[in-house]
Structures are given as structure tokens and as C-alpha cells.
C-alpha positions, -999 to 999 in steps of 0.1 A, spaced: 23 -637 493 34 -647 460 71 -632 464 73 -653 502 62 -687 482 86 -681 459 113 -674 482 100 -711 500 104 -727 468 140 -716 458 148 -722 496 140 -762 489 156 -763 458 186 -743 471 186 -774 498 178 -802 479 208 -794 459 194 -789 428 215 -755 423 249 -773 427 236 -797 404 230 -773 375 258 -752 383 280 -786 377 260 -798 349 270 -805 312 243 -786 304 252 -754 324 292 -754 309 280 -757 273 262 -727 278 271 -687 285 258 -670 311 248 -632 310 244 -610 336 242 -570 325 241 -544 351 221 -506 338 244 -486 351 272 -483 379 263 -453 403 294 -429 400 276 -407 430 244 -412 442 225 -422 416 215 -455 431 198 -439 459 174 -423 437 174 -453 414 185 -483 432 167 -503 407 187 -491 375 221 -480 396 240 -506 413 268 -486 441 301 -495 435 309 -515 464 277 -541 457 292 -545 421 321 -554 431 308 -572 456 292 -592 429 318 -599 407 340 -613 433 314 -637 443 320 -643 401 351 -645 404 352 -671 436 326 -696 415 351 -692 383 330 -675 357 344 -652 333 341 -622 336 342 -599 308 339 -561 316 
């Protein structure tokens, strides 16, 4: 229940526009983003362990969406 009213809530933000506005803002450019990944499955570990190993393909998946907003990537 929780998890679906916060789902709602990003949802109406996500609409309003108030993501496009942060991701534009002063405030977001003078700042560096994070993002750190566990691990990168080389086989199957992210079936066992989806929520440590990310598969290959969803990575990359990931950093192209990166890419497309122009972040840097560093690897």
C-alpha cells in the first residue's frame, strides 16, 4: 500500500514537471550525481541475486539512457 502511494506520488510530480525542473536546475548542475551498481552479472548471477547483480544488457541499457540525458559517465 505504501509502495502504490508512492508510485501515485512520483507519478504527479513526474507530471507536474517538477523532475524536468530539477534536472535543469542550478541546483542540480552544481552538484555530482552518483549512481554505483554491486556488481555486473558475468553469467547468472543476477538470477540468483537480482538485487545485488544487474545483467549486462540492463546496465547498458542504463548507461545509455545516461548517456542520451548527458551525464558523465565515468566507469
Amino acid at each position: 500500500m505504501l509502495r502504490n502511494a508512492k508510485l501515485a506520488a512520483l507519478n504527479i510530480l513526474r507530471s507536474a514537471g517538477a523532475f524536468e525542473a530539477v534536472a535543469n536546475s542550478k541546483w542540480r548542475h552544481d552538484r555530482p550525481l552518483i549512481l554505483c551498481y554491486q556488481g555486473t552479472a558475468l553469467e547468472n548471477e543476477h538470477q540468483w541475486r537480482p538485487a545485488i547483480y544487474l545483467a549486462p544488457n540492463v546496465r547498458e541499457q542504463r548507461l545509455q539512457t545516461l548517456r542520451a540525458r548527458a551525464y558523465s559517465i565515468l566507469r
